[in-house]
C-alpha positions as CSV (number, residue, x, y, z in Angstrom):
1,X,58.0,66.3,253.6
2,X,56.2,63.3,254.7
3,X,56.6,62.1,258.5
4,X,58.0,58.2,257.9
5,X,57.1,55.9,260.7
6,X,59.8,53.5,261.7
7,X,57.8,50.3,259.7
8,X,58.8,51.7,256.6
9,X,62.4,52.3,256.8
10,X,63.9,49.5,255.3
11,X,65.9,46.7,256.5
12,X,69.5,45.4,255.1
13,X,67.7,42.7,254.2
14,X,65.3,43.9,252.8
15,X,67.4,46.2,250.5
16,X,68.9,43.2,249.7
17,X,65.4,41.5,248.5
18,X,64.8,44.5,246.3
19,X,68.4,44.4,245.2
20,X,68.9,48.1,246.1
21,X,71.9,46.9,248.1
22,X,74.3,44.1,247.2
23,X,75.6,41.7,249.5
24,X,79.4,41.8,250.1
25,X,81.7,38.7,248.6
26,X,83.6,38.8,251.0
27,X,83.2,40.1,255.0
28,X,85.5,39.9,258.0
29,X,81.8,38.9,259.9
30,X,79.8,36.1,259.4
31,X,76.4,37.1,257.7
32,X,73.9,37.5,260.4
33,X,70.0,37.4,259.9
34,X,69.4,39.2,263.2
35,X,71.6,42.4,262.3
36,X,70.2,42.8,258.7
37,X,66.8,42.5,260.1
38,X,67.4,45.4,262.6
39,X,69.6,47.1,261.0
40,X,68.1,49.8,258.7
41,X,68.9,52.6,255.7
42,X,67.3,55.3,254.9
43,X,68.1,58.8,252.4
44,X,66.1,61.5,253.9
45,X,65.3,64.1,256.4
46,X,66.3,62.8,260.1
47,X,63.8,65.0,261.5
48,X,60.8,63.2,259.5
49,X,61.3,60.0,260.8
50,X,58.7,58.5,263.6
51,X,61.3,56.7,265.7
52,X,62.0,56.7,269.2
53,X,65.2,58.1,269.1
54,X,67.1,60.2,266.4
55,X,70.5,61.3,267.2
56,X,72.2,64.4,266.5
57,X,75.7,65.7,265.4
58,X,76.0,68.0,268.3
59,X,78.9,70.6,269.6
60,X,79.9,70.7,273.2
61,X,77.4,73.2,274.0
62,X,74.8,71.6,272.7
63,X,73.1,74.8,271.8
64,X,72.0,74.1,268.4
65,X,74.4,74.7,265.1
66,X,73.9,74.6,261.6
67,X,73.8,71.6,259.5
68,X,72.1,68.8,260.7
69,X,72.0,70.1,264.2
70,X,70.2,73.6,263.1
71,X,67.5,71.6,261.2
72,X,67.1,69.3,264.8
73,X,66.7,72.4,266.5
74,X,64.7,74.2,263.9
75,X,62.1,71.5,264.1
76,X,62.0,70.6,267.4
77,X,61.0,74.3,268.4
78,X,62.4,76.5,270.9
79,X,61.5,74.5,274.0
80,X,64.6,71.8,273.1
81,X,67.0,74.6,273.0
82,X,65.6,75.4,276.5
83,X,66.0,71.5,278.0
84,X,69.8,71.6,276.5
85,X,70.4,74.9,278.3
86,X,69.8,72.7,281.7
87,X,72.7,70.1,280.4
88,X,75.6,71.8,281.0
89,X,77.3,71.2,277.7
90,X,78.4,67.4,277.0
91,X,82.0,66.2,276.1
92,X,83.4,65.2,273.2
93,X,82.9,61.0,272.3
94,X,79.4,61.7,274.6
95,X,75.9,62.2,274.0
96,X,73.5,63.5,276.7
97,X,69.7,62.8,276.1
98,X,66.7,65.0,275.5
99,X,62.9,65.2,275.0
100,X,61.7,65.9,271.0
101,X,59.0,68.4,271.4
102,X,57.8,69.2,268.0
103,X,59.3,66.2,266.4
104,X,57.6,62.8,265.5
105,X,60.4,61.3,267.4
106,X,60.3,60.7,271.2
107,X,63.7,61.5,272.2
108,X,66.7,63.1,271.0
109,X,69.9,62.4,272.1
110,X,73.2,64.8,271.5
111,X,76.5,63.3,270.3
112,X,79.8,65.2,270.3
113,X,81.9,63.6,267.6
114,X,85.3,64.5,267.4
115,X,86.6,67.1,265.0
116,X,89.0,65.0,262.8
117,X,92.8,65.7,262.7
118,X,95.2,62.8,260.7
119,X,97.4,63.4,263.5
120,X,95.0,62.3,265.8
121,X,93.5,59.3,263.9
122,X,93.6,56.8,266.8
123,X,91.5,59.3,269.2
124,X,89.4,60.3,266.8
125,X,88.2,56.8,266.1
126,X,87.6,56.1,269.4
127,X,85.7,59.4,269.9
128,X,83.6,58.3,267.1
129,X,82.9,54.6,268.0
130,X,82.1,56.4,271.8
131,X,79.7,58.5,270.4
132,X,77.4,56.0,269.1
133,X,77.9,53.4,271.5
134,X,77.0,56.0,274.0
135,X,73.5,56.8,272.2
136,X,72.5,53.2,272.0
137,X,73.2,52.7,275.7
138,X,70.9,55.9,276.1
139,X,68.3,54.6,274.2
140,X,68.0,51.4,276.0
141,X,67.7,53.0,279.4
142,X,64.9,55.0,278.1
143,X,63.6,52.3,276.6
144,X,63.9,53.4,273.3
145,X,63.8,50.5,271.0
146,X,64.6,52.3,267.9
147,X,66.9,54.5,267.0
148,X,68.0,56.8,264.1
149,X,71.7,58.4,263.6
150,X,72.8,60.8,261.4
151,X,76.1,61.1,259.9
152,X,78.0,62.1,262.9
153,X,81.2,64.2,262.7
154,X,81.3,64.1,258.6
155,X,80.3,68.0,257.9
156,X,82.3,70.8,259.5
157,X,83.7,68.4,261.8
158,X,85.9,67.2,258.7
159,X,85.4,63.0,259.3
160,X,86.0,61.3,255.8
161,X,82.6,59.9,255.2
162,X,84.7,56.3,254.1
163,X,86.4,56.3,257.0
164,X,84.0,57.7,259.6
165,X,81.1,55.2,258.3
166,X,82.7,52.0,258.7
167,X,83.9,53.0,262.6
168,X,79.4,53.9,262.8
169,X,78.7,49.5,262.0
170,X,81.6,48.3,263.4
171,X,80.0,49.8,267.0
172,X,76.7,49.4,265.9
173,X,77.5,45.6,265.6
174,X,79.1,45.1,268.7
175,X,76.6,46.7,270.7
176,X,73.7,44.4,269.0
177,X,76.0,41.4,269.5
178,X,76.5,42.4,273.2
179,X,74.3,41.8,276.2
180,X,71.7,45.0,275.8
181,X,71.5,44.3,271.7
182,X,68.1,42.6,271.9
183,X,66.5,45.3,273.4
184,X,66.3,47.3,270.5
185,X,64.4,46.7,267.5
186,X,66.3,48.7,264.5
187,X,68.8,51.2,264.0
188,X,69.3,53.0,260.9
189,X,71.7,54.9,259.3
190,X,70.3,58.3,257.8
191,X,71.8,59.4,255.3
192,X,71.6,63.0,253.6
193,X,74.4,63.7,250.9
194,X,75.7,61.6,248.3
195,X,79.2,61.0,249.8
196,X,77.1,59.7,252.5
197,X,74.8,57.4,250.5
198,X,77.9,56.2,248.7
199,X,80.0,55.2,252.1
200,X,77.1,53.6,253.7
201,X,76.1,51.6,250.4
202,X,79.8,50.3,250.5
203,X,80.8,49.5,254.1
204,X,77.2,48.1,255.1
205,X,76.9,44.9,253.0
């Protein structure tokens, strides 16, 4: 597959232009020019895309897994293993950061999302919202000024994709809104499977 470099990934808005996306009729947020510009959407391989950051849906040992994790690991080549080996493991609503070795990217940075329970909803959500407000912070202090997330916590993990992806823009959002947002360029959702697609193409307009 084709290594995508982070011009072509395409912005909300631009979605919007081509009508691949429609805008909502309603939104609890004012419609902001600034986040659909920098705020991007992509169906594809994670590992393809020329970005300075791409995040991974890590376990606590950060060891490498299967699923998107195995296919990070896979592509970066043995010597990432190695670096995570140094890390002691990361907690869960946490990411640790990491060089990309064999990757287009520059960095890759390791979220633990929680494992979802419905008896746990409340923690779980804030695990979640941790886990990618914690990446973007990363990214900024190592200058990173874009950034690519998978899906985090909706495979074995068990987070409804309709649930999980709304929590993924609601801290997105706040963390463009707040004082470090303008230091980063575009952050895109990657999406993989259709139940992905599907909850992203619903929750982001």
């Amino acid at each position: 597959m084709t290594i995508i470099p982070v011009a072509e990934i395409p912005s909300l808005a631009l979605l919007y232009r081509l009508k691949k996306l429609v805008p909502a009729e309603t939104t609890p947020h004012n419609p902001s020019k600034s986040f659909n510009d920098r705020v991007g959407l992509i169906r594809g391989d994670i590992t393809k895309l020329e970005v300075d950051a791409i995040v991974n849906a890590a376990n606590k040992s950060l060891r490498g897994g299967g699923g998107v994790d195995g296919a990070i690991h896979s592509a970066a080549g043995p010597g990432l293993l190695r670096e995570c080996r140094t890390l002691g493991g990361c907690e869960t609503g946490s990411a640790k950061i990491t060089g990309a070795y064999e990757l287009p990217c520059k960095k890759v940075i390791h979220a633990v999302g929680p494992v979802y329970s419905r008896s746990y909803v409340e923690e779980c959500t804030e695990d979640l919202a941790a886990c990618y407000s914690t990446s973007l912070e990363l990214a900024v202090q190592n200058d990173c000024r874009s950034i690519a997330f998978s899906a985090l916590s909706t495979g074995v993990y068990g987070y409804p994709r309709q649930v999980a992806a709304p929590v993924a823009i609601r801290a997105v959002r706040k963390f463009l809104e707040g004082k470090d947002g303008d230091k980063l360029e575009k952050v895109i959702f990657t999406t993989f499977v259709v139940k992905d697609v599907d909850a992203y193409n619903h929750w982001l307009p």
